[in-house]
C-alpha positions as CSV (number, residue, x, y, z in Angstrom):
1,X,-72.8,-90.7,-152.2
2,X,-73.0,-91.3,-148.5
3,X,-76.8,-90.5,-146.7
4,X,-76.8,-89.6,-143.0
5,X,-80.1,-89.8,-140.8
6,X,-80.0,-88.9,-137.5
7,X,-82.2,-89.5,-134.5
8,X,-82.6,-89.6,-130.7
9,X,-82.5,-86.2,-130.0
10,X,-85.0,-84.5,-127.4
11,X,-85.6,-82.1,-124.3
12,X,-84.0,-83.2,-121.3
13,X,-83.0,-81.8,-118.0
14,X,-79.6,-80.9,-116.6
15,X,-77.9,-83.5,-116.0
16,X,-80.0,-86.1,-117.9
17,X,-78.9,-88.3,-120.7
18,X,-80.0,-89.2,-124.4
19,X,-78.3,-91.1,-127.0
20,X,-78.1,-90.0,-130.6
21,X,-77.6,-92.6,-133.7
22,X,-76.4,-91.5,-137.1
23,X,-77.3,-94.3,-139.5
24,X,-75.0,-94.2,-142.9
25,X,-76.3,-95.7,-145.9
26,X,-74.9,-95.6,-150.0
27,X,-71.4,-95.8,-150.6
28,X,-70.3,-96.5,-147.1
29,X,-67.3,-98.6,-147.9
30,X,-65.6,-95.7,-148.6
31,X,-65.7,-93.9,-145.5
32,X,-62.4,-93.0,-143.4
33,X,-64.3,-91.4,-140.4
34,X,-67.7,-90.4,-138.8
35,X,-68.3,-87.8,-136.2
36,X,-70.4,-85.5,-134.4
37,X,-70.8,-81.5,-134.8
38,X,-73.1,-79.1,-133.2
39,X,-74.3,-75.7,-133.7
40,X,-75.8,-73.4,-131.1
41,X,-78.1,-70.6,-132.1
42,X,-76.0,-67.8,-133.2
43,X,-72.9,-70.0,-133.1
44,X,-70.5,-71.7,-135.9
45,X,-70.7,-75.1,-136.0
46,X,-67.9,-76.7,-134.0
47,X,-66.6,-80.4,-133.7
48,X,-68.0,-82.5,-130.6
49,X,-66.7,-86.0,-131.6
50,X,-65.2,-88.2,-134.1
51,X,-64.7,-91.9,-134.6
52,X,-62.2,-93.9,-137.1
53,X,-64.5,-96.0,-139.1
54,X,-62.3,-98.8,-139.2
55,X,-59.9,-98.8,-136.2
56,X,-62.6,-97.2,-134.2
57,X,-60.0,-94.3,-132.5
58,X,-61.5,-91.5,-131.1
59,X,-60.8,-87.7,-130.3
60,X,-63.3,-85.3,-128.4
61,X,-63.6,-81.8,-127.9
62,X,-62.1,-80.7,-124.1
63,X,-65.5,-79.3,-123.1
64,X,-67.3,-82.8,-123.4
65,X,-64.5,-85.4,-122.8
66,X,-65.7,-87.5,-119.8
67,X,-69.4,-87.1,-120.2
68,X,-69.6,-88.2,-124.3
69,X,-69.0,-91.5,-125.5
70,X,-69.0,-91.7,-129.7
71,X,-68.9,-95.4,-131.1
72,X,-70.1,-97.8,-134.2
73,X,-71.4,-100.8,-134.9
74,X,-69.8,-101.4,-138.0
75,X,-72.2,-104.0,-139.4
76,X,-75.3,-101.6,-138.8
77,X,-73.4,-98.6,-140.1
78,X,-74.3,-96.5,-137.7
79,X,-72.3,-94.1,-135.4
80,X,-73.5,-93.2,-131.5
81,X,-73.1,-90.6,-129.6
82,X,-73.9,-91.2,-125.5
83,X,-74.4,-87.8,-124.1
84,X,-74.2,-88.0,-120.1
85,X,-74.2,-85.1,-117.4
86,X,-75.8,-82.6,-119.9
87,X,-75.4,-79.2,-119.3
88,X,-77.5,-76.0,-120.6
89,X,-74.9,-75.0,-122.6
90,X,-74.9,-78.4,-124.4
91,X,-78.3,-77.5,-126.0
92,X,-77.6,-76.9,-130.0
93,X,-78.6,-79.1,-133.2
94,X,-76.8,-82.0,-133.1
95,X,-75.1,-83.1,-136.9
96,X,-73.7,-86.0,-138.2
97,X,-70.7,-86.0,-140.6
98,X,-68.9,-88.8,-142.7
99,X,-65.9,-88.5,-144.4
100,X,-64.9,-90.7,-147.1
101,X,-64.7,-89.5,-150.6
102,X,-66.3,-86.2,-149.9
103,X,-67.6,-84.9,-146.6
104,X,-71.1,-85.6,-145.7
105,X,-73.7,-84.4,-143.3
106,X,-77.3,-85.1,-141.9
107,X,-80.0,-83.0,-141.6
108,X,-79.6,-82.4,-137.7
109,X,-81.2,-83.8,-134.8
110,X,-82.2,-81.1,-131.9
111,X,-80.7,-81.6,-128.4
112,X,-82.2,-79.1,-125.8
113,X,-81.3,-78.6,-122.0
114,X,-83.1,-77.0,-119.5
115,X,-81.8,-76.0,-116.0
């Protein structure tokens, strides 16, 4: 089993910043990737960003590419997400996922915008 706690989420303005940390703890040796997902009231839950846990690669969705930055710190266990220029439409809960020998979420940290 892989646990997940997220944090650093908030109320910002348009075009403010936060940074959100995903902190991975049990059976962590195992894991291939981590990664971000959101979900916007009355909205699926869609992919932001994901990191290789190893190589450290990384893949974004088009609508934040440029203004998110995902990366680890390996020794910590813990996956970032820099969220820059944020937008209204940005504003959703904000979930960590690990994939390793099964997939793995966090309870959610909130992220909301205001214009």
């Amino acid at each position: 089993q892989v646990q997940l706690v997220e944090s650093g989420g908030g109320l910002v303005q348009a075009g403010g910043s936060l940074r959100l940390s995903c902190a991975a703890s049990g059976r962590t040796f195992n894991i291939r990737t981590m990664g971000w997902f959101r979900q916007a009231p009355g909205k699926e839950r869609e992919f932001v960003a994901t990191i290789a846990w190893r190589g450290g690669s990384t893949r974004y969705t088009d609508s934040v590419q440029g203004r998110f930055t995902i990366s680890r710190d390996y020794d910590k266990n813990t996956v970032y997400l820099q969220v820059n220029s944020l937008e209204p439409e940005d504003t959703a809960v904000y979930y960590c996922n690990a994939q390793g020998e099964s997939n793995y979420w966090g309870q959610g940290t909130q992220v909301t915008v205001s214009s």
